[in-house]
C-alpha positions in Angstrom: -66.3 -29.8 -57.6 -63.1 -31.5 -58.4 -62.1 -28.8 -60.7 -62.2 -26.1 -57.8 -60.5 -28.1 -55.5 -57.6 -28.5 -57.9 -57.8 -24.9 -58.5 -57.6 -24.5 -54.9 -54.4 -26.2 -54.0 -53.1 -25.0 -57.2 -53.2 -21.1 -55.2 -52.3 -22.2 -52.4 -49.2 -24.3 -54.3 -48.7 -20.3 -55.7 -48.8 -18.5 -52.1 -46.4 -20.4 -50.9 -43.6 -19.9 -54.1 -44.2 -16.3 -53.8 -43.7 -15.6 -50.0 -40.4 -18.0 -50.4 -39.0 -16.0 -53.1 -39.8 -12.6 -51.6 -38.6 -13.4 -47.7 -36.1 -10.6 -46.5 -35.0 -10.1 -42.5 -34.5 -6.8 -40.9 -32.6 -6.3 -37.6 -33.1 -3.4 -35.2 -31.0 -2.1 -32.7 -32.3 -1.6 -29.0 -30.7 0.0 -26.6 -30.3 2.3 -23.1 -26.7 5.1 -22.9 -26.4 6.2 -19.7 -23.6 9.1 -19.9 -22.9 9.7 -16.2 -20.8 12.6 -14.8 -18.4 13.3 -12.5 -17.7 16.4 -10.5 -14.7 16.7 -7.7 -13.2 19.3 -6.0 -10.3 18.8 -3.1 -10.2 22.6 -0.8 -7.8 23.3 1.9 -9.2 25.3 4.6 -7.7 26.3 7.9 -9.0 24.1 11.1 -9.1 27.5 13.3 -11.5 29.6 10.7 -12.2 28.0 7.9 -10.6 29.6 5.6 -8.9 28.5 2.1 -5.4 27.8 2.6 -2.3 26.9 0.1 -0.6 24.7 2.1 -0.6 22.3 5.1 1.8 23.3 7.7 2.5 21.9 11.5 2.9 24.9 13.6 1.9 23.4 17.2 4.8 23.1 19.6 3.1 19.5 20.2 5.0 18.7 17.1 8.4 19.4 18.5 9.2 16.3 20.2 12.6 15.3 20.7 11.5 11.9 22.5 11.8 8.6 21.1 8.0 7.5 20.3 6.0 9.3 17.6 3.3 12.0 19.3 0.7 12.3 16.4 -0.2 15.8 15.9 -2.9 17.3 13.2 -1.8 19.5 10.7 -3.2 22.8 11.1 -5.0 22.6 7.8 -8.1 19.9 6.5 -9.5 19.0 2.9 -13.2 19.4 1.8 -14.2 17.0 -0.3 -16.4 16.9 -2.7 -17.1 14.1 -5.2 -20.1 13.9 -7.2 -19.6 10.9 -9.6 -22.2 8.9 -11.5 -19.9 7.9 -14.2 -17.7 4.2 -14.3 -14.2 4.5 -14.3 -14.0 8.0 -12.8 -11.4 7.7 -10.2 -9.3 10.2 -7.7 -6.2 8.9 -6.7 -3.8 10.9 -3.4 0.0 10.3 -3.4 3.6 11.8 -2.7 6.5 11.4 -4.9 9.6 11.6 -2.4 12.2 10.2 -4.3 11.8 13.4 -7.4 10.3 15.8 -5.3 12.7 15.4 -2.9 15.7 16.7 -4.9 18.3 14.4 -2.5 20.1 12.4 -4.9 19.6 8.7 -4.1 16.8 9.3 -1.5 17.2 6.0 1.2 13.6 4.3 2.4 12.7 4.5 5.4 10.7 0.5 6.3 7.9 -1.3 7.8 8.0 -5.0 8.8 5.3 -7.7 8.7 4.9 -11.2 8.4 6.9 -11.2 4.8 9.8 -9.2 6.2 10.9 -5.6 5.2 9.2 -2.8 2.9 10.9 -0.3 1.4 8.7 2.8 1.6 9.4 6.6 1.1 6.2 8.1 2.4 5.4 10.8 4.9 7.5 14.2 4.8 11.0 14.1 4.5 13.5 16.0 6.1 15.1 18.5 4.2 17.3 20.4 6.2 19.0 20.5 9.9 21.5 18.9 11.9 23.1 16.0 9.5 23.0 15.4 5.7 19.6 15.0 4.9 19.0 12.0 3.0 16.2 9.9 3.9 16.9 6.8 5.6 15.1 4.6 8.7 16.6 7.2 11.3 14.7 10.8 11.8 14.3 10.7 8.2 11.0 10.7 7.5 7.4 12.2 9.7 4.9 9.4 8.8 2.1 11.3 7.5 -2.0 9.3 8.1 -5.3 11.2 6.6 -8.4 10.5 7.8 -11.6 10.6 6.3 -14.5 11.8 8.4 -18.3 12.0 7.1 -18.6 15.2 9.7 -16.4 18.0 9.9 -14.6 17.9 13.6 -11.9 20.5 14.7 -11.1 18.7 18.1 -10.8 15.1 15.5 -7.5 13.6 17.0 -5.5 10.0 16.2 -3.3 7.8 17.6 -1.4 5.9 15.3 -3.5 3.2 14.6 -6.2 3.1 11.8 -9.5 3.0 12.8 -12.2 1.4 10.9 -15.5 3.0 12.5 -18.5 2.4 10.4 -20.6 3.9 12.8 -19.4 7.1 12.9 -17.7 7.2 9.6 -14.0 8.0 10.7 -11.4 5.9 8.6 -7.6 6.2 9.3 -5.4 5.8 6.1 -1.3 6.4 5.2 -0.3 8.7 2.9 1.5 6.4 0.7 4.8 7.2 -2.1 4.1 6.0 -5.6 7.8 4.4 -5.2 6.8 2.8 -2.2 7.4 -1.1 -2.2 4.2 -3.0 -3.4 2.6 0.3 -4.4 -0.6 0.1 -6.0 -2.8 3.2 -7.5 -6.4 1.7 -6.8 -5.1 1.2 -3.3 -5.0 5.2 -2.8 -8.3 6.2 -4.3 -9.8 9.0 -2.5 -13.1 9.5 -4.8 -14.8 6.7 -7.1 -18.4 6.5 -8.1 -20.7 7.3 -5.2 -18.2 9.9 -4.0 -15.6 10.3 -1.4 -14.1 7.1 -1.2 -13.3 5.9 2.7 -11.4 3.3 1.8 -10.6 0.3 -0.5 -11.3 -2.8 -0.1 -9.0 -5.9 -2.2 -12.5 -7.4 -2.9 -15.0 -5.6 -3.4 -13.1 -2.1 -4.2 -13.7 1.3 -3.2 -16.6 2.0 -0.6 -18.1 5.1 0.4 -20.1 6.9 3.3 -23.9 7.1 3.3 -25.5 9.7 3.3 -23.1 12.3 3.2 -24.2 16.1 3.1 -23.9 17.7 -0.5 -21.6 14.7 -1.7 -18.8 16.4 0.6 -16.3 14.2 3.3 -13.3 16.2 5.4 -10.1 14.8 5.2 -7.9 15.4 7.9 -3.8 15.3 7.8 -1.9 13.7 11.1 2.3 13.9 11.5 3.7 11.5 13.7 6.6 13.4 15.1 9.6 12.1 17.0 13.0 12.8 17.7 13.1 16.8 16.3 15.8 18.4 16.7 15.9 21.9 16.4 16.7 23.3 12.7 15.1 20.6 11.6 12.8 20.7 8.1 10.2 18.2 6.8 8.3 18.9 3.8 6.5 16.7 0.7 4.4 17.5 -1.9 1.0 15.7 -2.1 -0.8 14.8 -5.8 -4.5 14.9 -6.2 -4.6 12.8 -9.6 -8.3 13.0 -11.6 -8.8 10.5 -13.6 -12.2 11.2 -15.2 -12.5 9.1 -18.0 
């Protein structure tokens, strides 16, 4: 009897060595890729028939308005837009580059004012021909230039110079800003981020979208403020739809 149990705790003494010398860890890898994708396309059409158009032109004799006070008057043209993006860090950004494009040497601002004073800012179209030197400046320089988003499209959509923020119906007023434009800041111009067409951009929470919008597609519509035309006068600007699908 005593001889097994020695026997016994000798094998167990032996189990034990064994798995101790033997012991080996394996890792394994677990994990979920999600690749995302990111589709956008930007069309011009024309408001009167829908048609694709090259350019964005004010043509309405609304826009000839020699009177001080700006009389906000849509371009004949709008922007389909369609953004269809699942993937992070897929961003569309809208700007003008005045101070190149313009080819005036030494382009002046034009400004806003708030609390903090004066802002140099260069954006809207700028007048490139007519009575004067053309050069840029605070004085019948520049036609400030406001897009607005709208979840529907709308041919009689009109504005008034202030921005609206309507979360009911989805219309969202926004200045077409200069990438030379005092304080300028690319986020702050994002016109399509994940979830699609971006409405607007918020400092804290980032870039929001509409819900529920038909086939991932928002219209974008292009307002002038005009004042003080003179005859012979010229505006013009180039806008930049920059992709950034990363």
């Amino acid at each position: 009897m005593k001889k097994f149990m020695s026997l016994a705790v000798a094998l167990v003494a032996a189990v034990v060595v064994s798995s101790s010398a033997f012991a080996a860890t394996t890792s394994y890898v677990a994990k979920a890729v999600f690749a995302g994708s990111a589709s956008f396309s930007f069309t011009l059409k024309n408001v009167a028939n829908d048609q694709a158009a090259s350019l964005i032109e004010w043509t309405s004799t609304d826009a000839f308005n020699m009177e001080k006070g700006a009389v906000w008057v849509r371009a004949d043209q709008y922007a389909e837009v369609m953004a269809n993006i699942t993937k992070a860090n897929a961003n569309v950004y809208m700007y003008t580059n005045n101070v190149t494009d313009s080819g005036i040497a030494n382009l002046k601002p034009n400004y806003w004012s708030d609390a903090d004073g004066d802002h140099a800012t260069y954006g809207g179209l700028v007048r490139t021909a007519g009575q004067g030197t053309p050069e840029g400046g605070q004085y019948r320089g520049y036609v400030p230039v406001y897009f607005t988003y709208s979840k529907a499209k709308n041919a009689d959509i009109t504005f008034d110079g202030t921005a609206r923020f309507d979360d009911t119906n989805w219309v969202f007023d926004r200045p077409l800003a200069d990438i030379s434009n005092e304080g300028y800041v690319e986020a702050d111009n994002t016109i399509a981020s994940l979830n699609g067409p971006t409405f607007g951009v918020d400092a804290e929470t980032g870039a929001y979208s509409a819900p529920g919008l038909t086939n991932n597609t928002a219209y974008m519509y292009f307002f002038g403020g005009f004042q003080q035309i003179i005859g012979g006068d010229s505006y013009q600007t180039k806008i930049y739809v920059k992709e950034v699908l990363e």
